[in-house]
N, C-alpha and C positions, 0 to 999 in steps of 0.2 A: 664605875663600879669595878674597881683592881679587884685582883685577884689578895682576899685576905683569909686568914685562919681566922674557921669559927668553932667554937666549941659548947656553943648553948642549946644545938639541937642536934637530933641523929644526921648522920651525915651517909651517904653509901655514893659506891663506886659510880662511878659512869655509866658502865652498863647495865647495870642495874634500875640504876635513876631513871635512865631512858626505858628501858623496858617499860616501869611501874608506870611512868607519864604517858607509854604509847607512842615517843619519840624515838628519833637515832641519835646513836652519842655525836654521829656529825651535825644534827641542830642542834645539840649542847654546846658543841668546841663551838662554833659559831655563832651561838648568840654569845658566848662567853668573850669570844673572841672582839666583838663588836662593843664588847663592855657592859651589856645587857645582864649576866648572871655574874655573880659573887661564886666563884668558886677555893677549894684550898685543894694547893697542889703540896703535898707529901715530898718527903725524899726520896720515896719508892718510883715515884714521876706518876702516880697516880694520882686522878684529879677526884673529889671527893666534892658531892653538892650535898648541902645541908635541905632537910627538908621543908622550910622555907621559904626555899626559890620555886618548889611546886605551885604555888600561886602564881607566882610571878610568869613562869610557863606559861599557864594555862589564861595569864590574859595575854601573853604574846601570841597565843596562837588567835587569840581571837581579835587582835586586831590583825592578824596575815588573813583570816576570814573577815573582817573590812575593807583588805585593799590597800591595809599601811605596809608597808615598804619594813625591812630593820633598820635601814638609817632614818626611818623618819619616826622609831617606837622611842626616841630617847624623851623629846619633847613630852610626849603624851605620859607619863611615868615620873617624870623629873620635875614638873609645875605640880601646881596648884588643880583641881578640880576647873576652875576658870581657864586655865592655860589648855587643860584637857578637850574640855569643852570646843574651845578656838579649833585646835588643831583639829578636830573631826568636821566640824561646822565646813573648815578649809577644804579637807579633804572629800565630804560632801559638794561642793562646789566645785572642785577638781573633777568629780564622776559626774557630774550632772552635764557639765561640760563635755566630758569627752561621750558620754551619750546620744546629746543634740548631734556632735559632728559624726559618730557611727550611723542614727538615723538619715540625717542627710544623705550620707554618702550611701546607704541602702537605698534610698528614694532617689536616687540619682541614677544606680546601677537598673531600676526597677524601669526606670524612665528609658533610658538606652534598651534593654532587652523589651521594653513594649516594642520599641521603634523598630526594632533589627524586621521583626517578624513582618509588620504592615508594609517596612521598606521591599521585603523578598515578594511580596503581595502584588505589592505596585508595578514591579520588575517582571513576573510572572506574568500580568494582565498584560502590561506593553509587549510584551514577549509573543504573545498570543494573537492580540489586535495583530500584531506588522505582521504575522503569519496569515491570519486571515484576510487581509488586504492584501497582502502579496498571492495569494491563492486567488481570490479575487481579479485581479488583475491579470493574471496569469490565464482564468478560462476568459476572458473579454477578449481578449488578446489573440487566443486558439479561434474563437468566434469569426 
C-alpha cells in the first residue's frame, strides 16, 4: 500500500488524524511506513490520511490487542476472509503454546520454592539432633 494521492474523501494532517483516532503521528509514520496505511504526501512534506484509513486503524489496533505483531497484520488484511481466519487460527495456536510452556515453567519454579523451605527444615532438625547428641554426650562424659 504506496504512498498514493487521494481525492475522494476528506483528508487532514497527521496531527490531527492522530489526535481524532486517539493515536500518535509516530503510530501513523509507522504503520505507514510498514506499508499498512495509504497516505498522500504534499509538496508542503505534509502527510495527509484520508478518512478512510480510520477503519483500517482501528482494526490494526485491534489486532495489536490480539497479539499480531505489524509484520504479521499484512497477511490477515491482504487475503481473503479464509486466509484471515488461518492466520488467527495460527496465531491462536502460537499463544496456546507459549502458555502451556509459561505454566510449566511456573510449576516448576513453584516446585523448587516448595523444596528450598522443607530443604532449610531438614537442615535445621540435623542441626539440632547433632546439638543435642553432642550435649548429650558431653554430660555422660562429665559423669
Amino acid at each position: 500500500m504506496a504512498t498514493k494521492k487521494k481525492t475522494d474523501c476528506r483528508q487532514y494532517r497527521i496531527g490531527d488524524f492522530a489526535r481524532y483516532l486517539g493515536v500518535t503521528a509516530e503510530f501513523l509514520k509507522h504503520y505507514q511506513e510498514s506499508g499498512l496505511l495509504d497516505v498522500t504526501q504534499r509538496a508542503s512534506g505534509y502527510r495527509y490520511y484520508g478518512f478512510d484509513q480510520s477503519a483500517r486503524i482501528l482494526q490494526y489496533m485491534r489486532l495489536r490487542n490480539y497479539g499480531i505483531s505489524v509484520k504479521e497484520m499484512g497477511p490477515f488484511l491482504e487475503g481473503g476472509l479464509d486466509e484471515a481466519v488461518g492466520c488467527l487460527d495460527a496465531k491462536v495456536d502460537e499463544m496456546r503454546a507459549q502458555i502451556e510452556r509459561m505454566q510449566a515453567e511456573a510449576a516448576e519454579k513453584k516446585a523448587e520454592t516448595a523444596e528450598e523451605p522443607a530443604e532449610e527444615a531438614v537442615q535445621e532438625t540435623s542441626a539440632e539432633t547433632e546439638n543435642a547428641e553432642g550435649t548429650g554426650s558431653e554430660e555422660q562424659a562429665a559423669e
